[in-house]
C-alpha positions in Angstrom: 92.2 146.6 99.8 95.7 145.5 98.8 96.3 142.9 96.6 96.9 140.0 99.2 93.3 140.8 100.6 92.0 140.8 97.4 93.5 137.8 96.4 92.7 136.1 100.2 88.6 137.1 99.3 88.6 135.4 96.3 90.0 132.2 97.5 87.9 132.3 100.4 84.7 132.7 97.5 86.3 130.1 96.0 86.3 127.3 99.1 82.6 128.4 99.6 81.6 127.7 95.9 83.8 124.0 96.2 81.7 123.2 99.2 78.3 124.5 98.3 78.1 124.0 94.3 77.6 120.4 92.6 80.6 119.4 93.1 80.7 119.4 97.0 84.4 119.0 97.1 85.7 119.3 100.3 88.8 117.0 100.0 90.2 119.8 98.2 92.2 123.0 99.7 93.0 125.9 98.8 96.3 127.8 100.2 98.3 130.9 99.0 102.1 130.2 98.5 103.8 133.7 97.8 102.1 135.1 95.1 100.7 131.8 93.6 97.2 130.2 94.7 97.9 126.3 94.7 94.8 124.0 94.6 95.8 120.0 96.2 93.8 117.4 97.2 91.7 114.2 95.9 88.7 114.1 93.7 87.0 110.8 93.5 87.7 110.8 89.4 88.3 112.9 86.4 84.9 114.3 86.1 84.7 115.7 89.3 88.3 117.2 88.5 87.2 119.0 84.9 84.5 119.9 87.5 86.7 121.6 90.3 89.2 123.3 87.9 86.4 124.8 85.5 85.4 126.6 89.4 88.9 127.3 90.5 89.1 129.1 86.5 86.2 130.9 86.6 87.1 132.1 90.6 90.6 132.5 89.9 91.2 134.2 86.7 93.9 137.0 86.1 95.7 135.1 89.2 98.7 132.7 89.4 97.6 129.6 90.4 98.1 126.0 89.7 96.9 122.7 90.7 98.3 119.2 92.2 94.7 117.6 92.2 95.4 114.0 92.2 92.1 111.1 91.3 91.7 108.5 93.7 89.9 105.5 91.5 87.8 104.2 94.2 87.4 101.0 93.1 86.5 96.9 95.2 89.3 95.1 95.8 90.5 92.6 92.2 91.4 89.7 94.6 90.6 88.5 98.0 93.3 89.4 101.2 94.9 86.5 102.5 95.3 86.4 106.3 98.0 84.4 108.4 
C-alpha cells in the first residue's frame, strides 16, 4: 500500500469511529488536503470537541493533521422577535 492509501484507510476508520462511538458526530468531516488530514465541522459544545479530537489523536497519530472544529452554543433565544 502507498502512503496515500494508507493514510485514505485510516481516515476512513476514523469517520466510522466519529459516527459509531459516543460521540456520534456526524457534523464533522474529514478530507485530505495534500499531505495534511484536516478535520471541520460543528460540535454542539466543547465537551463533545475534547471528545472528537481525543478520536481524531488516537486515529490519526504520526500524521499531519489539524482541525477547524468550531462550537455552536445551542442555546433559546434571550429576547422575543419582533415582527412587522
Amino acid at each position: 500500500m502507498t502512503f496515500t492509501e494508507i493514510t485514505e484507510y485510516r481516515i476512513e476508520h476514523l469517520r466510522d469511529r466519529l459516527a459509531r462511538e459516543e460521540t456520534a458526530e456526524l457534523g464533522v468531516r474529514v478530507e485530505m488536503h495534500g499531505a495534511r488530514a484536516v478535520v471541520r465541522g460543528c460540535v454542539p459544545d466543547e465537551e463533545c470537541r475534547v471528545a472528537v479530537l481525543r478520536v481524531v489523536g488516537e486515529e490519526l497519530t504520526g500524521l499531519d493533521w489539524y482541525d477547524d472544529l468550531t462550537v455552536s452554543h445551542p442555546r433559546p433565544p434571550d429576547h422575543s422577535e419582533e415582527l412587522s
